[in-house]
C-alpha positions in Angstrom: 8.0 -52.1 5.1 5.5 -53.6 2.6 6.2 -53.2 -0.8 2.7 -51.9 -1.5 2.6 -49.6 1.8 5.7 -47.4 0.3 3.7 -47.4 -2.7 0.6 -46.4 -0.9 2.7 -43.8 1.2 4.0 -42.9 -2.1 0.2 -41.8 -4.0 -0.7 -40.2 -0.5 2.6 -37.9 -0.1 1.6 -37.0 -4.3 -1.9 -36.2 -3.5 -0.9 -34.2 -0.9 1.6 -32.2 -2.8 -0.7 -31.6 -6.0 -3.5 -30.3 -3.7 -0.8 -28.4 -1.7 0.0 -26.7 -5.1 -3.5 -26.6 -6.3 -4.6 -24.7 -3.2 -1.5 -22.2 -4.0 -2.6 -22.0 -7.7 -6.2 -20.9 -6.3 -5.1 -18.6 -3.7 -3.1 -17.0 -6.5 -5.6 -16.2 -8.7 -8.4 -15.4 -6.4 -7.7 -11.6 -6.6 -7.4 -11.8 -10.2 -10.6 -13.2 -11.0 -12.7 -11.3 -7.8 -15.9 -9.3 -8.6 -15.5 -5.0 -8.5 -19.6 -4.9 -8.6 -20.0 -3.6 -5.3 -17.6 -0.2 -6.6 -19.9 2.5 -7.3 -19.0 5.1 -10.6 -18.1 8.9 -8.6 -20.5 11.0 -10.4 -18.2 13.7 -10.7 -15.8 11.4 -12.8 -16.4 8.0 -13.9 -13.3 7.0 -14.4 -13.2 6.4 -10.1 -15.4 3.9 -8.8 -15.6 3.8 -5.1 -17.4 1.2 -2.3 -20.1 2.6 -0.5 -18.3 4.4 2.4 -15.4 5.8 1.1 -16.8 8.5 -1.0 -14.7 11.9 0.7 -11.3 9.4 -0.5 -13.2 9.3 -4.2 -13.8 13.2 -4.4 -10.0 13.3 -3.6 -9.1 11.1 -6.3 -11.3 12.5 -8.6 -10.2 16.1 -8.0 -6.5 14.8 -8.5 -6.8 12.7 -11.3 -6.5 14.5 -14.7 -3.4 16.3 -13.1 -2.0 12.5 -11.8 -2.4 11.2 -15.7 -1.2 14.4 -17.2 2.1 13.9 -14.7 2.8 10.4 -15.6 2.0 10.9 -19.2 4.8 13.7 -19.3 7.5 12.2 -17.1 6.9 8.8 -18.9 6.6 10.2 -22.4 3.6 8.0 -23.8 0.0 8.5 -23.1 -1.9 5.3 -21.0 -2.6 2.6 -23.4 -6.0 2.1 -22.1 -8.9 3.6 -20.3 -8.0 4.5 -16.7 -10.1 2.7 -13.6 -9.4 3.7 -9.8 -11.0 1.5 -7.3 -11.2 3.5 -3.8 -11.8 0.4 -1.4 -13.7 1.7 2.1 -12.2 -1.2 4.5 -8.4 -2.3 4.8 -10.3 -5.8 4.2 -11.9 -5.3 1.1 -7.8 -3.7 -0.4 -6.3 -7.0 0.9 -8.5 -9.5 -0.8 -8.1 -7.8 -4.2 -3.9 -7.7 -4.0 -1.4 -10.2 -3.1 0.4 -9.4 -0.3 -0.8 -5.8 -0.3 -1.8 -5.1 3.7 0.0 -2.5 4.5 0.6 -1.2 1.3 -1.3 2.7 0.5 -2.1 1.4 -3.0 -1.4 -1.0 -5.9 -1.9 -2.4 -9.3 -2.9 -6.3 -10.4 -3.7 -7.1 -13.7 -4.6 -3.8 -15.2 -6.8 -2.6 -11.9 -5.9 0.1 -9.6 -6.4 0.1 -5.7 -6.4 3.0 -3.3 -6.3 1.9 0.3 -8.1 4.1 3.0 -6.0 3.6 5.7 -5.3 6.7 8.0 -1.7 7.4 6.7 -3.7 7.8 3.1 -4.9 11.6 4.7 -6.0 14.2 1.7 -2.4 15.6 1.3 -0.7 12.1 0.6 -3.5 10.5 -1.5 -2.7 12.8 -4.8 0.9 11.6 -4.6 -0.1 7.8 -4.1 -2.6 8.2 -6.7 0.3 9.1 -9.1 2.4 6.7 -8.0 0.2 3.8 -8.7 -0.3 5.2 -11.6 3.1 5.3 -13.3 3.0 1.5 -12.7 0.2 1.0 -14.3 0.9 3.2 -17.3 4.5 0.6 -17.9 2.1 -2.3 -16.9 -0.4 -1.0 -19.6 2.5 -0.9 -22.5 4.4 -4.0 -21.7 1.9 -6.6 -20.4 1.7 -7.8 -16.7 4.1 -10.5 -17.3 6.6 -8.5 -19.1 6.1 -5.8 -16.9 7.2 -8.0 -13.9 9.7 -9.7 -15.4 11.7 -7.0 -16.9 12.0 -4.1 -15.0 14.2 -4.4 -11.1 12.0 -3.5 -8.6 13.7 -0.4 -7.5 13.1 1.1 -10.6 9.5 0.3 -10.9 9.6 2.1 -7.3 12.2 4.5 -7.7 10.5 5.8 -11.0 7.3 6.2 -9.3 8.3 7.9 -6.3 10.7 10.1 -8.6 7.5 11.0 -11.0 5.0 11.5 -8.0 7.4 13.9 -5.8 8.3 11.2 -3.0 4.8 9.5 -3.2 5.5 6.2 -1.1 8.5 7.4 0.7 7.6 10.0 2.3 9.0 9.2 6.0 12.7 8.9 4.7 14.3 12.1 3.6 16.9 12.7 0.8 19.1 13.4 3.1 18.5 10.1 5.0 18.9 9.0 1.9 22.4 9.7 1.2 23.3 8.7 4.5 22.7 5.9 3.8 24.0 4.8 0.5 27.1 6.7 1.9 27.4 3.6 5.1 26.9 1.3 1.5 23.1 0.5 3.1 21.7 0.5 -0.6 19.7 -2.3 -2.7 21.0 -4.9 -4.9 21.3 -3.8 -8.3 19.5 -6.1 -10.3 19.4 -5.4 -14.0 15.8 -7.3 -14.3 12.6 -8.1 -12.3 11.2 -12.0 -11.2 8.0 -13.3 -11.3 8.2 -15.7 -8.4 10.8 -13.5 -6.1 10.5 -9.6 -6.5 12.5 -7.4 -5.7 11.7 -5.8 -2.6 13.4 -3.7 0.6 12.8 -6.4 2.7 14.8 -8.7 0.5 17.6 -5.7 0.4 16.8 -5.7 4.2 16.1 -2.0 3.7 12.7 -0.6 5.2 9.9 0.2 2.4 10.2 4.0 2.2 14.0 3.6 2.4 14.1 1.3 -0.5 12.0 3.5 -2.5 13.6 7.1 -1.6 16.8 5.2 -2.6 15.7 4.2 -6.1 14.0 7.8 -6.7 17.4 9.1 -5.9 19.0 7.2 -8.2 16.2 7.5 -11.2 16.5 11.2 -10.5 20.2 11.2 -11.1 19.9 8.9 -14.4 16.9 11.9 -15.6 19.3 14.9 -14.1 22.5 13.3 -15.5 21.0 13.1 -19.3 17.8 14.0 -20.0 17.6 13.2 -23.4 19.1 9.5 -22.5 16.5 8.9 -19.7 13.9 9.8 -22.0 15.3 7.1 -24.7 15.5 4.7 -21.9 12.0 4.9 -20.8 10.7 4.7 -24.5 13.5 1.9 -24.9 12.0 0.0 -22.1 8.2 0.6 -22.9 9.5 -0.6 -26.6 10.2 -4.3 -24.6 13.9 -3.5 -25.1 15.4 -5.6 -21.7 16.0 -2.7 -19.6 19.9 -3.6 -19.2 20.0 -3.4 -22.8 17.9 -0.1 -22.4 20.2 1.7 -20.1 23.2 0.6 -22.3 21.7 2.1 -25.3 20.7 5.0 -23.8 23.7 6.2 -21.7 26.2 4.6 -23.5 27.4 2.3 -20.6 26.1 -0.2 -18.8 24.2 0.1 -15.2 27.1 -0.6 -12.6 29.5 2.3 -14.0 25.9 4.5 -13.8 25.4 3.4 -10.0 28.8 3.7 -9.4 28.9 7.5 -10.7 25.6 8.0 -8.4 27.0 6.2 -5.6 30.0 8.3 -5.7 28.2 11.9 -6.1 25.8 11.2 -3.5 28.7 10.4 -1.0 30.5 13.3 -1.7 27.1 15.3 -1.2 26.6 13.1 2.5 29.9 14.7 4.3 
């Protein structure tokens, strides 16, 4: 082959890669940088901002929120570091384009903003729960930064804190007792001591089911605030303090995270027969 048709082959397969990667860079940052205009403030509490069509899912959030903050606020023992925002979206469209990788999901936080899907599993008795559960990520998100946020904490914890501070919000079809079963056949997560930007932690990753990842997390948050409640209290501050959180837990209980799951892991199989 020509010297100068490698070379040409060369600049094409670049080209191709940078716009590849420029087209992932905008696709990325599209929900970060689209519009809320078309959310309407809930008269009965401003703080929830709804699209036209889902205004019985707004009066449910409104109604719920002040006891939702108040929750989070005690079980995560600082107060939101900013104003509060709930967007109530009316289509399973409009939730998608503002998330990455959300369908599905009953709610989420990017960059500060709250979502609250409507789809039907979201009913009036599950959408107080999923309110607080949102928001105990987005009270961490608010005192350590996005980045930090995702970077430092394992994702079980981020979901095993929120189901634990929002009575089983997000896990709700996998029982405790599923639970233990469970972690007592050794079907549990990796124990990751930190989070990733690029590859989150996840249940599929664990290839665990969602709710099953999450109940298993809460379980284990639950013992580490049952097992010491004056050590899960300095871990949480720790952590919100942008301590790493393996360093946290070490500080805290006075050893590290492995002899902690291990103690769990033993107790809850002893519980399973």
């Amino acid at each position: 082959m020509p010297r100068s048709r490698k070379r040409l082959i060369r600049m094409v397969a670049k080209a191709l890669a940078l716009a590849a990667g420029c087209a992932l860079a905008i696709a990325v940052a599209l929900p970060f940088l689209r519009s809320t205009d078309q959310f309407l403030p809930f008269a009965a509490d401003a703080r929830v901002r709804y699209e036209p069509g889902a205004e019985k899912n707004a009066a449910i959030i409104a109604r719920a929120l002040p006891e939702a903050i108040a929750t989070v606020e005690r079980f995560q023992f600082r107060p939101f570091a900013k104003p509060v925002t709930i967007y109530v979206c009316a289509s399973t469209t409009t939730f998608d384009r503002h998330g990455l990788g959300v369908s599905g999901a009953g709610g989420f936080v990017l960059n500060g903003r709250l979502f609250i899907s409507p789809k039907p599993q979201n009913t009036a008795e599950r959408l107080p729960r999923i309110l607080t559960h949102e928001l105990s990520h987005l009270q961490l998100g608010q005192q350590l930064g996005m980045l930090r946020y995702t970077r430092n904490l394992p994702g079980w914890f981020k979901e095993g804190l929120a189901v634990h501070v929002s009575d089983g919000g997000g896990a709700e079809t996998v029982s405790e007792a599923e639970g233990r079963d469970a972690i007592a056949r050794d079907r549990t997560f990796r124990l990751h001591e930190s989070g990733s930007l690029i590859f989150p932690q996840t249940g599929a990753r664990d290839n665990l089911p969602a709710h099953l990842f999450y109940r298993e997390g809460a379980m284990f948050v639950g013992f580490l605030a049952r097992l010491d409640p004056a050590a899960f209290k300095r871990l949480l501050l720790d952590i919100q303090d942008r301590h790493a959180f393996a360093d946290a837990v070490a500080h805290a209980y006075g050893r590290d995270l492995p002899a902690l799951w291990r103690e769990f892991s033993s107790e809850t199989k002893t519980a399973a027969r």
